[in-house]
C-alpha positions, 0 to 999 in steps of 0.5 A, spaced: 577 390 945 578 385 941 575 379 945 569 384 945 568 385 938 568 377 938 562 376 942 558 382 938 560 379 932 558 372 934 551 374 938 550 378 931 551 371 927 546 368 931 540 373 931 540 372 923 536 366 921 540 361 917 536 355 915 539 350 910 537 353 904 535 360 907 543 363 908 543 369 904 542 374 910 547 371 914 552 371 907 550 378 906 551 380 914 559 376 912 559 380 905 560 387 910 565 385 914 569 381 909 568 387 904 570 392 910 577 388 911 579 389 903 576 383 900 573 381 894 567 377 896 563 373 890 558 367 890 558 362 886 553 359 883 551 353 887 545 356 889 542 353 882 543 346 883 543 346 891 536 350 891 539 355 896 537 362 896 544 364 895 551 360 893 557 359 897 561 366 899 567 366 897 572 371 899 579 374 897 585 380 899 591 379 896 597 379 900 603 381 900 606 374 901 606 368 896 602 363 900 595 363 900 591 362 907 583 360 907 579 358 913 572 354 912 566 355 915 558 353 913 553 359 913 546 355 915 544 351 921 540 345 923 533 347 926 530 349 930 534 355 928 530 361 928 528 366 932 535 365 937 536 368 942 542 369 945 543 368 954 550 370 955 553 369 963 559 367 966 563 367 960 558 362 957 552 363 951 547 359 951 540 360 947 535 361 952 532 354 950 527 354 945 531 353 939 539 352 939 544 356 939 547 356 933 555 356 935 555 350 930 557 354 926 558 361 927 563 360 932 567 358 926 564 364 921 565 369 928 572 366 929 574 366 921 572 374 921 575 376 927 582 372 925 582 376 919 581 382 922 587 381 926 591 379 921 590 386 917 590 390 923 597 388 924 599 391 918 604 385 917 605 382 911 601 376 911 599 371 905 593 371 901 587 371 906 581 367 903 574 365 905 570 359 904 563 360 907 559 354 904 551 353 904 547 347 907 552 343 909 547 340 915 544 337 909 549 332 907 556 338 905 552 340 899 554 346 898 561 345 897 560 339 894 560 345 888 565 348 890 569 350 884 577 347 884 580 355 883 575 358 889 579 354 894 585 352 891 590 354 897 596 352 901 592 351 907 585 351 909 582 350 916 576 348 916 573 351 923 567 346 924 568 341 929 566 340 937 570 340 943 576 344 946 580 348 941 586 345 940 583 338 937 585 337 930 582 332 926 587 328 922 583 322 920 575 322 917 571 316 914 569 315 907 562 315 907 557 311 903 549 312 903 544 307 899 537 307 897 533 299 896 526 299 893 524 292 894 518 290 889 514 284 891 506 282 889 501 284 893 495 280 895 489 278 901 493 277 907 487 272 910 485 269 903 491 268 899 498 270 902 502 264 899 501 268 893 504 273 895 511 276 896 513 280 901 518 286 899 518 287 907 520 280 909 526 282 903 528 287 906 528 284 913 531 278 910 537 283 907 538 287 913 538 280 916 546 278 913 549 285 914 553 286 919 551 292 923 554 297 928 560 298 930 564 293 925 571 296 928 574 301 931 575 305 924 568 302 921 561 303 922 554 301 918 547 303 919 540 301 917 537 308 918 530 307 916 525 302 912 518 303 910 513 299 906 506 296 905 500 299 906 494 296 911 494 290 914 490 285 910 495 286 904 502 283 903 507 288 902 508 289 895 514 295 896 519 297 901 524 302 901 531 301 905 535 307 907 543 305 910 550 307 910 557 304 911 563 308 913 569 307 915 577 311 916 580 305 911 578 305 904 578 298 903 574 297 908 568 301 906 568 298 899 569 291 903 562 293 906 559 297 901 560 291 896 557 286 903 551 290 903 549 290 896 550 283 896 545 282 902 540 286 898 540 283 892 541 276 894 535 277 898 530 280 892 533 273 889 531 268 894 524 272 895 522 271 887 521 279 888 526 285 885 531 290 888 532 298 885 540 299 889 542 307 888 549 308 892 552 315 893 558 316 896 558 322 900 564 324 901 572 322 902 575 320 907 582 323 909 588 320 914 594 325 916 600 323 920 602 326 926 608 328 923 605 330 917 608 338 915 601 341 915 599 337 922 606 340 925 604 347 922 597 347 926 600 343 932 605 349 933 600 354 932 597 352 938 602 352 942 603 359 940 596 360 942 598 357 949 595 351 947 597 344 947 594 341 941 591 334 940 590 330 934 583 325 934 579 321 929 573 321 927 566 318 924 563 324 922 564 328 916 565 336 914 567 340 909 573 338 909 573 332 907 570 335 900 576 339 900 581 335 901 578 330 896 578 336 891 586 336 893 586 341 897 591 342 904 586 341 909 585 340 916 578 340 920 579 344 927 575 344 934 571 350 936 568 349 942 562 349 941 558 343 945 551 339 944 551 341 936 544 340 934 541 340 941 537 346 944 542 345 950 548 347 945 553 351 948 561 355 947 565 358 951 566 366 950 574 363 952 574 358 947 572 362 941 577 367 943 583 361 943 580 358 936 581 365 933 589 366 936 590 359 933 588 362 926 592 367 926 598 363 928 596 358 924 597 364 918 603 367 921 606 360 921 604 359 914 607 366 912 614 364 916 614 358 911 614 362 904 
C-alpha cells in the first residue's frame, strides 16, 4: 500500500546522516527515487559558495499540462542528527532519544516523494512536476539563498517545512534582519588606572541598554543574542563583539528597528570616546498573503479535498519559502506534523504524513483544473 510505502521511505530518509553541509547521500537517496519517476534530477552549484558536499536537487518531469507544479523541501538536519534510530508505535515515530528524529524535515522530503509518486501512478495528465530540495537550510536558508531564478521558476510551490497539524498554511513570515558590532575601546589597569581606559563592554551594554527589545508588537520582534568581550579581570575591555536581530510581518516596521538599533550602537560608541564596526544582513524577506488570495484559496480547497479543514497562521519564523517568494516565486509554506523540531523528543504522526501528502496532490490536481 501506499500509506506503507510512505513510512519506508520516510524511516529510509532518517537512517541516512545528513548534517548541515553533509547532505550529499540523503540527495543521492532522493536522486533514485526521483529518477525512477522520470525525472531529470541535476544539482547546482551551490556547493561552491555554501561549502556543502553536494548542491541544492533540482528535479523535473514534463507534463502533459501547461502549468508547473513544485514542492520544497531541505535535505539537512540540525544536530544531534547521526546515527538515528527510528521507534515506530502506535502510529507515531519517535527516535529512541539519543539524537532527534529528523522529521524536520523528511517528513516533507518523504511527502514530496510519495505525492509524485501518486501523481505518475495515476496515469492522469498533471502539470509540470518539480523538486527544490535544498541544503543547509538549518543554518540560516543558505542553500536556496543560491537557488538560480530558472530552477525554480513555477506556477505553484509549496514549501513542506513547518510544524503543526497538516492543513496549516502559513500566509505571513517576517523580514529578518541579523547584525554584528565589534566595539573598539582602550585597554588599561583596571586597579591602577581605569579612567584611562574605555570599556568597549560598558558601550556595548550602554547600546543594548536604549533598544527596545522583546516582543515589540504582535507582528515584530528584536533580540540581543549574544555579546562577548575583554579578557581578564584586571584589564578594561578593550573589544566587544554584539550579535542581534529584528524582524517584523511589517516592513516598515522592521526598518524602523533596524534604523533604532543602528543608532543606539553607534550612538553609544560616540558617547564612550570608542568606535563601533556595524555589518547588517538581511536574511530573508518577509511575505503576507490574504485569505482570499487565489494561491491561499487553491491550498485551502485542497485541504478540503483531503478531508481536512484548513487554517491560515502567521509566523515569526522564516523558511525557504520566504527566499522563494522574495525571488517572485508563487509560494506558500505548509505544515507537516512534525512536533518539538530540534529536540530529542521530536515526533510525527504516520497519520499526518499521509494527510500532508493527500493535500499535495490535490494541491496539484487543482493546479491542473485551472490550466
Amino acid at each position: 500500500m501506499s500509506e506503507n510505502r510512505l513510512l519506508d521511505t520516510f524511516l529510509d530518509l532518517v537512517g541516512i546522516d545528513s548534517p548541515s553541509g553533509e547532505e550529499a547521500a540523503c540527495g543521492a537517496y532522493c536522486t533514485t527515487q526521483l529518477g525512477d519517476l522520470g525525472f531529470r534530477v541535476w544539482f547546482d552549484d551551490s556547493a561552491i559558495a555554501t561549502g556543502s558536499d553536494t548542491g541544492n536537487l533540482i528535479a523535473e518531469r514534463p507534463g502533459e499540462l501547461a502549468t508547473t507544479f513544485a514542492l520544497s523541501a531541505h535535505l539537512d538536519c540540525v544536530e544531534p542528527c547521526r546515527g538515528v534510530v527510528a521507534h515506530v508505535e502506535d502510529g507515531r515515530v519517535t527516535s529512541v532519544g539519543d539524537t532527534v528524529l529528523g522529521a524536520d524535515d523528511k517528513a516533507g522530503l518523504a511527502a514530496a516523494l510519495e505525492a509524485f509518486r501518486r501523481l505518475v501512478e495515476s496515469g492522469d495528465p498533471v502539470p509540470t512536476l518539480k523538486a527544490i530540495f535544498s541544503v543547509q537550510e538549518e543554518l540560516g536558508l543558505v542553500g536556496a539563498k543560491h537557488l538560480a531564478p530558472d530552477d525554480v521558476a513555477c506556477d505553484l510551490c509549496l514549501v513542506l517545512d513547518a510544524e503543526g497539524a497538516p492543513g496549516a498554511i502559513v500566509t505571513a513570515a517576517p523580514t529578518h534582519y541579523t547584525f554584528v558590532a565589534r566595539f573598539e575601546g582602550t585597554a588599561s589597569h583596571a586597579g591602577v588606572a581605569p579612567e584611562l581606559g574605555v570599556s568597549a563592554i560598558l558601550m556595548a551594554t550602554d547600546a543594548i541598554s536604549h533598544m527596545r527589545l522583546g516582543r515589540i508588537d504582535e507582528a515584530s520582534t528584536a533580540n540581543i543574542g549574544s555579546i562577548h568581550g575583554g579578557t581578564v579581570t584586571n584589564v578594561v575591555a578593550a573589544s566587544c563583539e554584539v550579535r542581534g536581530e529584528c524582524r517584523s510581518l511589517d516592513r516598515a516596521v522592521v526598518e524602523e528597528l533596524r534604523a533604532e538599533m543602528n543608532a543606539a550602537l553607534v550612538d553609544a560608541a560616540e558617547r564612550a570616546g570608542g568606535t563601533v564596526e556595524l555589518a547588517w544582513r538581511r536574511e530573508y524577506q518577509g511575505f503576507v498573503f490574504d485569505e482570499d488570495d487565489p494561491m491561499v484559496e487553491l491550498v485551502s480547497a485542497a485541504c478540503r479535498d483531503a478531508d481536512v479543514e484548513p487554517s491560515t497562521y502567521r509566523t515569526g519564523g522564516g523558511s525557504d519559502a520566504n527566499v522563494l517568494a522574495g525571488m517572485g516565486v508563487p509560494v506558500l509554506a505548509l505544515a507537516c506534523g512534525m512536533q518539538g523540531v530540534h529536540g530529542t523528543a521530536e515526533q510525527i504522526a504516520v497519520a499526518d504524513m499521509e494527510t500532508l501528502t493527500e493535500i499535495c496532490v490535490a494541491a496539484c490536481r487543482r493546479l491542473a483544473d485551472r490550466r
